[in-house]
C-alpha angles and dihedrals in degrees: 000000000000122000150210110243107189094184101057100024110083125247085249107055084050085053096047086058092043097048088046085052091057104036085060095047089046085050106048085041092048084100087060098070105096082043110055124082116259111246135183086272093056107111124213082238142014113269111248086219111093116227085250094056088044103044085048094053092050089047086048092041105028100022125201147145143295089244087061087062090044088050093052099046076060098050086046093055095049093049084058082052104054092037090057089041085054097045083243124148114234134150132167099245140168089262098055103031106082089050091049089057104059096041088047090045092043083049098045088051098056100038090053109032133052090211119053137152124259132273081246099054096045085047092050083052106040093048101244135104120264104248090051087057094047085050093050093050092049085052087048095059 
């Protein structure tokens, strides 16, 4: 039985697996679109950065550990919960995910760290104002 060993095995690789689970997830559900219900992660447009890219730059501008991506796939998966238990469309798509990455990974952090870096920081490198990221992360909770 193979393992996941978060203390030998670098952020990135754990990023690389992450980003591959959600680009599969993002790619069976691209036919949802016109279906979902549009929520406060939903972008105008989908982001030209791939999740792998993105998850990549937050890891290289706002570090942390494998256990934050492990905590987010959580937090994602109980998003999808709650969203089936409340009749409420909601798929991870192309259009929401990026957005659902910096505010799991702004959460994560806080939840598992003292120490932590700023709304303002995540926002700069996640590409998105400040207030909107307050406001995500509010929606998140």
């Amino acid at each position: 039985c193979n393992s996941f060993d978060f203390v030998n095995i670098p952020v990135q690789t754990t990023v690389d697996l992450v980003a591959n689970i959600l680009n599969s997830i993002t790619s069976a559900n691209a036919h949802l679109n016109t279906v979902t219900t549009i929520s406060a992660f939903h972008s105008r447009a989908i982001p030209s950065i791939s999740i792998q890219a993105y998850l990549t730059r937050i890891l290289k501008f706002a570090p942390f550990h494998s256990e934050c991506l492990i905590s987010l796939l959580i937090y994602l998966d109980r998003i999808q919960e709650v969203s089936i238990q409340r009749n409420y469309r909601f798929a991870l798509t192309s259009y929401n995910i990026h957005r659902l990455l910096i505010t799991g990974v702004l959460v994560a952090s806080k939840f598992q760290s003292d120490v932590f870096y700023p709304n303002s920081r995540y926002a700069k490198v996640g590409g998105l104002p400040v207030n909107e990221l307050n406001k995500l992360e509010l929606e998140f909770l």
